[in-house]
Wavefront OBJ file of the C-alpha trace (Angstrom):
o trace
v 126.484 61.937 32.443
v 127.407 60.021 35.936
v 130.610 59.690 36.970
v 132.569 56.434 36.496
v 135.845 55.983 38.898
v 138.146 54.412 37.174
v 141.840 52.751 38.761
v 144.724 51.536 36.552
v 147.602 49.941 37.928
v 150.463 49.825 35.108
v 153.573 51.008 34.475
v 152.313 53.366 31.670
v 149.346 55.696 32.310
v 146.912 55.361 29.685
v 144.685 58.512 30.494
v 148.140 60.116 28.409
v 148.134 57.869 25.361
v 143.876 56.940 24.977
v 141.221 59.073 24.490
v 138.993 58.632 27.830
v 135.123 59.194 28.214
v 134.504 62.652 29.358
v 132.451 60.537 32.161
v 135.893 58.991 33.802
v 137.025 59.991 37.177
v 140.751 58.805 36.575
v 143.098 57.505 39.103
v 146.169 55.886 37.983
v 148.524 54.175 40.349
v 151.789 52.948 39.130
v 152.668 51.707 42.578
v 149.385 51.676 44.738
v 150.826 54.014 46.706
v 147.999 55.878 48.396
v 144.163 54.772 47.579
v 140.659 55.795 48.929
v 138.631 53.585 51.078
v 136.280 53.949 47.898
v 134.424 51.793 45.979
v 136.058 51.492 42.024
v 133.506 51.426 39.161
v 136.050 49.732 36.264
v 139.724 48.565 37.234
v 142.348 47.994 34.390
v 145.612 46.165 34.974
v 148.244 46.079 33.264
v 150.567 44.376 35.641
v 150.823 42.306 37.944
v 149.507 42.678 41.451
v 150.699 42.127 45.196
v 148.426 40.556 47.780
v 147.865 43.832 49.281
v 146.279 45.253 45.857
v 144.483 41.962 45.800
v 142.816 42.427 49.083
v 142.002 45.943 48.061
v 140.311 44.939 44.718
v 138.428 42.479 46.639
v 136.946 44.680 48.560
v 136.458 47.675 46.400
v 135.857 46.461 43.072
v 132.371 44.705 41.888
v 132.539 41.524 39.784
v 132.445 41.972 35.785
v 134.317 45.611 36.169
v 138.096 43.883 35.638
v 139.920 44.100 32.801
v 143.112 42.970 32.250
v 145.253 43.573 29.055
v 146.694 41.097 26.897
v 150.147 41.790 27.959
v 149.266 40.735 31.297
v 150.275 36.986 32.337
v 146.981 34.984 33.906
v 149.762 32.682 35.828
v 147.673 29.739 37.675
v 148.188 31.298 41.345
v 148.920 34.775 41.301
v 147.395 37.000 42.586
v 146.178 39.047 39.405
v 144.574 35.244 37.974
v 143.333 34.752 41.741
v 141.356 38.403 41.104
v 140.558 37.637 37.553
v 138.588 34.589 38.499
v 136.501 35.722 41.657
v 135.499 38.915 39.319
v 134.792 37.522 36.617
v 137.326 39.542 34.775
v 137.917 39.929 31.197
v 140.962 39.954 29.257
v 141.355 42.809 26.584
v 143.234 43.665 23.365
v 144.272 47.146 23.243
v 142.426 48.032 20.697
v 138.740 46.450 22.753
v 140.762 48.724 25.800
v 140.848 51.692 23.502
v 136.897 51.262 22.852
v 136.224 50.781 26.514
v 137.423 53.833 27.510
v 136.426 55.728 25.012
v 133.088 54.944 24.502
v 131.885 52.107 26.966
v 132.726 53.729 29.980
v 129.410 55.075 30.968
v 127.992 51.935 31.045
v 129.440 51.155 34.526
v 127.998 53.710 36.013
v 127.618 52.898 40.182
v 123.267 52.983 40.647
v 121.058 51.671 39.049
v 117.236 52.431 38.394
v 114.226 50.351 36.236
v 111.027 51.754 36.745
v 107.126 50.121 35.680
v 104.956 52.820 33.870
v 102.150 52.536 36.026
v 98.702 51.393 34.728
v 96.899 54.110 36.393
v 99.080 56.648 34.361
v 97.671 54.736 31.176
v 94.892 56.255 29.173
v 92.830 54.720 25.836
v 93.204 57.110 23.182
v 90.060 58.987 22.411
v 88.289 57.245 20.164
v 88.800 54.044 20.639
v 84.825 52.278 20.481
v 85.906 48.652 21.935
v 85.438 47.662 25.287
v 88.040 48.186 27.930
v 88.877 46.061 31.046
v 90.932 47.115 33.887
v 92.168 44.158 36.523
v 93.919 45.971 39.111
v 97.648 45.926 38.642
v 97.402 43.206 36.370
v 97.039 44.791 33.344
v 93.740 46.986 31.040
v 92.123 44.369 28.440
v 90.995 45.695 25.015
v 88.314 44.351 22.457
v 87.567 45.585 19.665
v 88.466 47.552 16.021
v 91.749 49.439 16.107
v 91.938 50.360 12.112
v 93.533 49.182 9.085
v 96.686 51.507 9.734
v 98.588 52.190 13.296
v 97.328 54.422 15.017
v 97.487 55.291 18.409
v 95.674 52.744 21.003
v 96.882 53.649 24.674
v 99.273 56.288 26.184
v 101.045 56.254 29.316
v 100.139 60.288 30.180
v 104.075 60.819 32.311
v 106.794 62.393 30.566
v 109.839 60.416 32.140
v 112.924 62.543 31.540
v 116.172 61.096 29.426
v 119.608 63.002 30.713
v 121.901 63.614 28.362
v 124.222 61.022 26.859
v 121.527 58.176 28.699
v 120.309 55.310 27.030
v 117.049 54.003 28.350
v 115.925 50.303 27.257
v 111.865 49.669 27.138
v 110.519 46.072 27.771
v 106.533 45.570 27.167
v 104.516 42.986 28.827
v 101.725 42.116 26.538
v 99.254 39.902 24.785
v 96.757 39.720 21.605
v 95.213 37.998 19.199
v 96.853 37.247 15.693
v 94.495 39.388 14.233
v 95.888 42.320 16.386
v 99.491 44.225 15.084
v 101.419 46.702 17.042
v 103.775 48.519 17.041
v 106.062 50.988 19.975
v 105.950 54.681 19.695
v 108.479 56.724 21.758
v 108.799 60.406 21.661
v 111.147 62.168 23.013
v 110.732 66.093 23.712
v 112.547 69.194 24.402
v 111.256 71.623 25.825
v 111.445 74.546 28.902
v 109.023 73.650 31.630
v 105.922 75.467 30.867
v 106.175 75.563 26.805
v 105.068 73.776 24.128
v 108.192 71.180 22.525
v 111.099 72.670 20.862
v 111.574 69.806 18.779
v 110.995 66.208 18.696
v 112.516 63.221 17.825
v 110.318 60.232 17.178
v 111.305 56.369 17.405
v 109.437 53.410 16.174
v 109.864 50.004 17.212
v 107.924 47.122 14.875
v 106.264 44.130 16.612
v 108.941 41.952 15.767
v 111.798 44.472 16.932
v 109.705 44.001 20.596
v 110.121 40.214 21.037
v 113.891 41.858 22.505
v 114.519 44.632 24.618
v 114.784 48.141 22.433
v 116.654 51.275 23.766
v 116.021 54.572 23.051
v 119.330 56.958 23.224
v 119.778 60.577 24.223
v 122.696 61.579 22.091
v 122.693 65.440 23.065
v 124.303 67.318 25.804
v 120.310 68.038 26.935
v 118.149 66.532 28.667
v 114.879 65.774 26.989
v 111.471 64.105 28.207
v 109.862 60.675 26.418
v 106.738 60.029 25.731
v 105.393 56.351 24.847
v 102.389 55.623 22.683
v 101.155 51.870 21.773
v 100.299 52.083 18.152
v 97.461 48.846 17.108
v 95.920 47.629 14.019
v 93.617 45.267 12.960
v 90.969 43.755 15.101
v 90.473 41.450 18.269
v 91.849 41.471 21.643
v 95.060 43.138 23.376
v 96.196 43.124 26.933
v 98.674 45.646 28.228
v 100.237 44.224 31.208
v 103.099 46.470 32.052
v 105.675 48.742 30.324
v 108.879 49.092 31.629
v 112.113 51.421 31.333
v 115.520 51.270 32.724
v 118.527 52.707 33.023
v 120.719 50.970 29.859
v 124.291 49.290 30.365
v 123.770 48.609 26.104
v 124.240 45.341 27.094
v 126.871 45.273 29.723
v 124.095 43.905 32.447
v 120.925 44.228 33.557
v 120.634 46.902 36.594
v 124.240 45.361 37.664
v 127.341 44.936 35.371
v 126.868 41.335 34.813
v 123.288 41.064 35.890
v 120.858 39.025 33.644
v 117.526 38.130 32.786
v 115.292 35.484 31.942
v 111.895 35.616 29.919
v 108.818 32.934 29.678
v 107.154 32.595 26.523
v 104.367 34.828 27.989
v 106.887 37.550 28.749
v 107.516 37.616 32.315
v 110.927 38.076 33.444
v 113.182 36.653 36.200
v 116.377 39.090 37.201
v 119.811 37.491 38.370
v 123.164 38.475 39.210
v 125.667 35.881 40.114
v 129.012 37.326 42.527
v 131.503 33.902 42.968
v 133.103 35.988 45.613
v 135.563 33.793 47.305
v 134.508 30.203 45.527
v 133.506 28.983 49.288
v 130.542 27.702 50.035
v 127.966 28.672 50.766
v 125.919 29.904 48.013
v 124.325 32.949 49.378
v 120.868 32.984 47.803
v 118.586 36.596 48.329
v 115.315 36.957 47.107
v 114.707 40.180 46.873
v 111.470 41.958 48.613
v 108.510 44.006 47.610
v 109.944 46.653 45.970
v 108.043 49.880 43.120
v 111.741 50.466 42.016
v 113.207 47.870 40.006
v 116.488 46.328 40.243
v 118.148 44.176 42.915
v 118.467 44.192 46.915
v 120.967 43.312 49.305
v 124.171 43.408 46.946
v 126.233 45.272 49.607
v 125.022 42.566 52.164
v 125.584 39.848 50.456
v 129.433 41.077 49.345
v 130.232 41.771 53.104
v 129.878 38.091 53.500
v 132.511 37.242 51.046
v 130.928 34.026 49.808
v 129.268 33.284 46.318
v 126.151 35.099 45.967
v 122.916 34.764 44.154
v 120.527 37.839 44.010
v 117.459 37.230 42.616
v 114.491 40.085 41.827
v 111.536 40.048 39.740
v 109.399 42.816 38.204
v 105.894 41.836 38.037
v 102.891 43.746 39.267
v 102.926 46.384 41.262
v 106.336 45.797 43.209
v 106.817 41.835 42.670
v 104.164 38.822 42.597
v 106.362 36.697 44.852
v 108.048 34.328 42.566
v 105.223 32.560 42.174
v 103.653 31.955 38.278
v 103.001 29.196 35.656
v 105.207 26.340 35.588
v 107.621 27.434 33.020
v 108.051 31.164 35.043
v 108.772 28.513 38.690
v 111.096 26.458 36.409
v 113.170 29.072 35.317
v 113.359 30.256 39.171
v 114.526 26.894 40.094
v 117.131 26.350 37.205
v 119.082 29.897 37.718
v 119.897 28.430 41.027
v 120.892 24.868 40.537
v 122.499 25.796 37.557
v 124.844 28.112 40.138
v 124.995 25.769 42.605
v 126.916 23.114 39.505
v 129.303 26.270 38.477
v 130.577 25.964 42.122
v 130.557 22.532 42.122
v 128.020 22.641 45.425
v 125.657 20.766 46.722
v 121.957 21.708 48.158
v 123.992 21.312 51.784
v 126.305 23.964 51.001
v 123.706 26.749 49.903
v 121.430 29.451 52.043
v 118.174 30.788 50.837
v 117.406 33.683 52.065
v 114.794 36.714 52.134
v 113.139 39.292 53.959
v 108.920 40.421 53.144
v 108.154 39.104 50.380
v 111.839 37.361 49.599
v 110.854 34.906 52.779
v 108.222 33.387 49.798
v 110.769 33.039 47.766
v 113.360 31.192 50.222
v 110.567 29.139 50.994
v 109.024 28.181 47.575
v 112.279 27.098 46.239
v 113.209 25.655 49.413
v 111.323 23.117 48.728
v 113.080 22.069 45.473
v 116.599 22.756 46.495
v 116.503 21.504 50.292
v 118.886 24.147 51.580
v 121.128 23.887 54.334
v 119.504 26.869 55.820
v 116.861 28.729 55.095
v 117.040 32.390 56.438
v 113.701 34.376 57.184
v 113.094 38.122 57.845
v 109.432 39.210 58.629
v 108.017 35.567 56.659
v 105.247 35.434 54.424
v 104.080 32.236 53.893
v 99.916 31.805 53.612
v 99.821 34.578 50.748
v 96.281 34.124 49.769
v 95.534 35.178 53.851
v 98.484 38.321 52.903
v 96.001 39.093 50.161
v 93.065 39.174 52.689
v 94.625 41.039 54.935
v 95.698 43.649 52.818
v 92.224 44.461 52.517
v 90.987 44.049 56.313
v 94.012 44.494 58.528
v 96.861 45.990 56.827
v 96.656 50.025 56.518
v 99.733 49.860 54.745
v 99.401 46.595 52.475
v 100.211 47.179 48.901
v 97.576 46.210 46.185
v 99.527 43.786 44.329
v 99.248 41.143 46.919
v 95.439 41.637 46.072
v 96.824 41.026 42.317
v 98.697 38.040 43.024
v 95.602 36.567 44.105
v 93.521 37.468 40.939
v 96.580 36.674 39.371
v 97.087 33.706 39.737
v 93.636 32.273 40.415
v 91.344 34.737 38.425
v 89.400 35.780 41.472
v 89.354 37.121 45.093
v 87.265 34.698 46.776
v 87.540 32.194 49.687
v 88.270 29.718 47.366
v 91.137 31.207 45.700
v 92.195 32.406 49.202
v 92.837 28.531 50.290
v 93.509 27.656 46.966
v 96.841 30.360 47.147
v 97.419 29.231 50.793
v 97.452 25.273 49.990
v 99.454 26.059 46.765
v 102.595 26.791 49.243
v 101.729 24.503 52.419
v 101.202 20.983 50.079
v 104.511 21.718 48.109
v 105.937 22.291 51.889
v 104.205 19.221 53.440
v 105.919 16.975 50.370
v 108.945 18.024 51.317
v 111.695 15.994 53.456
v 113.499 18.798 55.467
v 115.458 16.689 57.704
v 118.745 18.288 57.511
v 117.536 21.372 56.787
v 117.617 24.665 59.520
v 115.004 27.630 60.093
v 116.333 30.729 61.039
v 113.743 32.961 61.874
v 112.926 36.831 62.799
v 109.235 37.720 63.016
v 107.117 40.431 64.241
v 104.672 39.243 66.874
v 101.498 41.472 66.063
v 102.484 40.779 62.057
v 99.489 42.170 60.578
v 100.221 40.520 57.219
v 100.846 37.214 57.908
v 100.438 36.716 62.135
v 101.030 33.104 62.274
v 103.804 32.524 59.563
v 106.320 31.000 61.953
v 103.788 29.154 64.379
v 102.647 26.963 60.966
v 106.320 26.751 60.101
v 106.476 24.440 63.567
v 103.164 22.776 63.318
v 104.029 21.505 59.638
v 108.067 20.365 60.097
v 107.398 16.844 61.216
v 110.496 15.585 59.623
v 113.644 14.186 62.129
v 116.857 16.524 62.289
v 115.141 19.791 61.134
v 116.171 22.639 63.458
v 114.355 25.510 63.987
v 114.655 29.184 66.045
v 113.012 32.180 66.013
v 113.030 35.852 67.277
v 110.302 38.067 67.978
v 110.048 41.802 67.721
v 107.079 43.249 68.889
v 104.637 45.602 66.291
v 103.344 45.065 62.881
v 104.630 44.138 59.619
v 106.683 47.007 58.663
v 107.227 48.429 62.518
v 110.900 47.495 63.036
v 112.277 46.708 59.799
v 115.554 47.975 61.047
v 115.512 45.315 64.172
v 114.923 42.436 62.161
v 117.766 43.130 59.347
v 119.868 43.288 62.160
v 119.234 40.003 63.136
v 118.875 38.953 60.104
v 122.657 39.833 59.451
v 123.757 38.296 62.275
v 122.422 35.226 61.867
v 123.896 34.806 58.320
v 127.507 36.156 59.408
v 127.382 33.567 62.762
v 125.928 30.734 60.244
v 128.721 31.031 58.145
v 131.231 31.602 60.603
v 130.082 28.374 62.798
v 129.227 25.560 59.974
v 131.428 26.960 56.821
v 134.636 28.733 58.180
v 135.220 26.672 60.935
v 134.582 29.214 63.454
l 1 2 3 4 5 6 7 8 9 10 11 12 13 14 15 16 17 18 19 20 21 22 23 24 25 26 27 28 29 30 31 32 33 34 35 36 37 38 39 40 41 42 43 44 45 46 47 48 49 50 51 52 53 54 55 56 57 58 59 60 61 62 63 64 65 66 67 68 69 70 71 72 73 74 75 76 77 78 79 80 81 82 83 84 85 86 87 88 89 90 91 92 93 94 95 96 97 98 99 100 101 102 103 104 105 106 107 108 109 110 111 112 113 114 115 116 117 118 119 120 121 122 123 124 125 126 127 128 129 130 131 132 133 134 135 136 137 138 139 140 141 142 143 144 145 146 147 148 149 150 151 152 153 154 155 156 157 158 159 160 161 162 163 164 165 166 167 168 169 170 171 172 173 174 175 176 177 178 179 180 181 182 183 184 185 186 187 188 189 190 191 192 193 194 195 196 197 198 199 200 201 202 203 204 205 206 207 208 209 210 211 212 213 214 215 216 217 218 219 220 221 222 223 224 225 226 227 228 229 230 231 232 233 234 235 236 237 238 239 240 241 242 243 244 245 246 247 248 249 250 251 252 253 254 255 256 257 258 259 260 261 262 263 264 265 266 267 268 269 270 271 272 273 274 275 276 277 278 279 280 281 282 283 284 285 286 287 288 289 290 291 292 293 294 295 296 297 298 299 300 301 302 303 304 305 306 307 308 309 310 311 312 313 314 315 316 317 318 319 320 321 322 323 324 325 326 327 328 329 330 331 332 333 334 335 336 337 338 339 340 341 342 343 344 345 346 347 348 349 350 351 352 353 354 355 356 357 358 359 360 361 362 363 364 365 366 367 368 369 370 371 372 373 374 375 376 377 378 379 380 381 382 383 384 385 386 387 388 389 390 391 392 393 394 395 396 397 398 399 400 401 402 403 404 405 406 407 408 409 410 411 412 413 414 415 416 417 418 419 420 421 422 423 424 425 426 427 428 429 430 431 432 433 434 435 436 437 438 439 440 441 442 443 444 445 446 447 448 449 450 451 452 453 454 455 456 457 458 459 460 461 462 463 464 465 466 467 468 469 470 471 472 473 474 475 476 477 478 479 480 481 482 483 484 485 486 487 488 489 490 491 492 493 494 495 496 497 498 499 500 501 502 503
């Protein structure tokens, strides 16, 4: 079980009246006397707070971890209200306090982790006389007679372990025919490494329980190892796109206390977490990058800059699939930000999109719905459908779900659906009126990826008051990340400083 720091500031210490998760790392301070430069998991107050305390919270506490109990007066400008509001606090009973710390505590654990069950980790059961498709990353396809009972269809062959006390939570990207029933089969083992199972414990989840997200809990002091079946029946066809597992908050947040999720009617998710930080504009939008591990990037960025922040990550393919999808998937995109942009009351002037890799796509994309103040690039990607060809001429270190993207969202890998992908980005970015919009810009010059990213960026803004800069680092794609976060950080402290603080 992970640790979870805990500070309360109160007159009363509860750690000596409430039972408190074995999983708490307690520090109680009845006068905030002496404190860590050390990031708290969960703060409770039970008082009230001086300015000092505030600016510590502030800095050391994330959003949605604040609870306050009902004894506690929210008075409109103090400094405990002042806290409650830019982290999203939550006021408690003692009775919900009692439950927190007894038995929600492990939920705020600090990391995160969400991983994809790789495809090439999937087997067909033996047996199985249909026909069988793979496409890439994108998913096997299945045709055929799976039985008139469940029965076992396709495996994924890794034993993922489950520590003890964890909860993991299992999303699965598929399709079929009506004529095709399923049905979720997770098995989790205990066992010595190099023996057969001590026991087993197995868990069944119908069709219907898998329109939601289903969890699978390790309630023993041991760690055990899981092992996922898809069970079929009937007859017809069934993709498997992806199965996923991730660490559980049971509900608390997705990856992030507070984080959240959207899903199209075909299953695809879109990952948020919203940080109002100090209610200022500008709304810091990230798009996260290309990444196998799932979850969110840039949070400790984006809080050094003290403004509202937007992270946004997605979990399709192989490591993302660049934001890009059917209308309802770029909707959804589009809506999670305006609709933060009208909780703060901004407008598209006051708000930064922002990326680096595959994020630039993002940035872009949306850029031109939201018409930013300032878009914010890191190694761009802009002509993906040349990415994708690239990948498989240039780039010894491209990943194959740019490939997939292609195929993805075209159905094939030729010329056509090359320029097809390209023209998809460049006519939305040709409609779009940027004056009043700014480019800030780090690129590598021998970008073997996408080479010419930034010189198209200046051939195609034709519009009066855009501005536009660039720096080049010299090497590929992935040769100096390090150089171009740098800049990259600059830029967005010095933007902020110059048109938003006054500086």
């Amino acid at each position: 079980m992970e640790t979870v720091r805990i500070l309360q500031l109160g007159t009363k210490d509860f750690s000596k009246t409430m039972e408190i998760s074995a999983c708490a790392e307690w520090h109680y301070e009845p006068d905030f006397s002496c404190l860590p430069e050390k990031d708290f998991d969960v703060a409770v107050l039970d008082r009230e707070i001086t300015e000092d305390e505030f600016a510590y919270l502030t800095r050391f506490l994330r959003a949605y971890c604040l609870f306050v109990t009902e004894t506690t007066e929210l008075k409109k400008g103090s400094a405990v209200r002042k806290l409650f509001v830019r982290k999203m606090g939550r006021s408690v009973s003692f009775e919900e306090l009692k439950c927190l710390l007894k038995d929600d505590l492990p939920d705020y654990f600090s990391g995160s982790y969400g991983e994809k069950y790789q495809l090439y980790d999937l087997s067909v059961a033996w047996g199985f006389g249909g026909s069988v498709s793979w496409r890439g990353y994108e998913g096997v396809d299945l045709d055929g007679e799976y039985g008139n009972d469940f029965g076992q269809i396709v495996y994924w062959r890794c034993n993922n372990p489950i520590l003890e006390n964890q909860t993991i939570e299992f999303w699965l990207e598929y399709a079929k025919d009506d004529s095709v029933e399923i049905s979720l089969e997770v098995t989790l083992l205990q066992f010595a490494y190099g023996t057969v199972p001590q026991s087993q414990d197995v868990r069944t989840f119908t069709e219907k329980e898998l329109d939601h997200i289903v969890y699978v809990e390790n309630k023993e002091n041991t760690r055990k190892f899981i092992f996922v079946s898809l069970c079929a029946k009937g007859r017809g066809h069934l993709t498997v796109t992806a199965l996923h597992g991730r660490y559980s908050r049971r509900g608390k947040g997705h990856f992030l206390p507070g984080g959240k999720r959207t899903v199209t009617s075909d299953r695809e998710e879109v990952f948020y977490y919203f940080d109002p930080g100090n209610l200022r504009p500008p709304l810091n939008v990230y798009f996260s990058g290309y990444k196998t591990q799932e979850g969110f990037e840039g949070y400790h960025m984006m809080q050094r800059m003290e403004h509202p922040f937007l992270l946004l990550s997605e979990a399709r393919l192989e490591g993302g699939a660049f934001y890009i999808g059917s209308k309802e998937y770029e909707n959804a995109v589009e809506q999670i930000i305006r609709k933060h942009m009208e909780i703060l009351g901004f407008q598209n002037s006051q708000v930064i999109l922002s990326g680096i890799s595959m994020g630039t796509f993002g940035a872009l994309y949306y850029g031109c719905r939201i018409r930013p103040d300032t878009i914010l690039l890191g190694k761009p990607l802009a002509s993906i459908g040349n990415v994708a060809e690239n990948t498989r001429i240039k780039c010894s270190e491209g990943s194959n779900a740019w490939v997939d993207v292609l195929h993805k969202t075209y159905g094939s890998e030729s010329p056509s659906a090359i320029s097809r992908l390209n023209d998809k980005f460049w006519d939305a970015f040709d409609r779009t009126d940027w004056s009043g919009t700014r480019f800030a810009v780090a690129y590598m010059i021998e970008d073997d990826l996408d080479g010419d990213a930034y010189e198209k960026l200046l051939i195609h803004i034709k519009d009066a008051g855009v501005s536009i800069y660039g720096k080049g680092l010299h090497g590929r794609h992935n040769d100096n990340t390090r150089g171009i976060v740098g800049w990259f950080v600059n830029q967005y402290h010095e933007i902020i400083r110059k048109d938003f603080d006054g500086g």
